[in-house]
N, C-alpha and C positions, 0 to 999 in steps of 0.2 A: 504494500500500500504506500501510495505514496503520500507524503504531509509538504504544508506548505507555511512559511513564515505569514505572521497574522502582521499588518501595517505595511506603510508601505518601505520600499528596500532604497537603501542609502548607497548610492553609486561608491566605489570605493578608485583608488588608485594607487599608486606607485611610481617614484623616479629611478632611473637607470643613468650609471655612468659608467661605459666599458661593461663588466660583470657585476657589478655593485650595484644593487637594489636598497631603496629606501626601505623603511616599515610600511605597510598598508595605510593611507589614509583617508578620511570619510572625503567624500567633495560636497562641499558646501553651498557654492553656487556655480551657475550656469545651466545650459540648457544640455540635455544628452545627447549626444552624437546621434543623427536619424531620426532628431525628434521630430513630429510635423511641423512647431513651433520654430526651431531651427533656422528655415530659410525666411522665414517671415519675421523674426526680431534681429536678421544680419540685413534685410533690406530697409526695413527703421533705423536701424544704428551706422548704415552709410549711406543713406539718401540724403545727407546734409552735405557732403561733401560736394564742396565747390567745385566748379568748371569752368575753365575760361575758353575763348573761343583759338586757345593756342595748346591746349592739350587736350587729349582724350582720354575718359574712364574708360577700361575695360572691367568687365566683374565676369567671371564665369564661377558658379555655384558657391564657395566661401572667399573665391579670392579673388582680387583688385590690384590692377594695376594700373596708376598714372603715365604717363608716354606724355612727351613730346620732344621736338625735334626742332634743330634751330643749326644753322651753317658756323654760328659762333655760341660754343660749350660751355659760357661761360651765361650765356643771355638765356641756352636752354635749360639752365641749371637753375634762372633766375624763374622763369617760368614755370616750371616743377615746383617749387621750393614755392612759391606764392599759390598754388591749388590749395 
């Protein structure tokens, strides 16, 4: 038979460095990996993100990247750096 823990279940984790593992510990906040929640409170938390009409946002599912492009690396670094 099988049983089941009563409440609900506290996501837990661990860091790794090389072979060295931390102790287990609770996660406290965020949302779970795969949650439905998930892609819908990462498109609220970077739909503020500025654009100028000198770079482009790209997003593909968690991740973002600024771009732009400029003949002098110093004006496109100015451009990036002010998004």
């Amino acid at each position: 038979m099988l049983s089941s823990a009563s409440g609900p279940v506290t996501p837990q984790s661990s860091k790794s460095i090389g072979n060295h593992f931390s102790s287990i510990f609770d996660i406290e906040a965020g949302v779970p990996q795969g949650s439905d929640l998930a892609s819908d409170l990462f498109n609220i938390f970077t739909s503020d993100i500025p654009q100028t009409n000198d770079t482009i946002l790209a997003t593909y599912a968690d991740d973002t990247a600024i771009l732009s492009s400029n003949s002098d690396s110093a004006e496109a670094s100015s451009l990036y750096n002010s998004t």
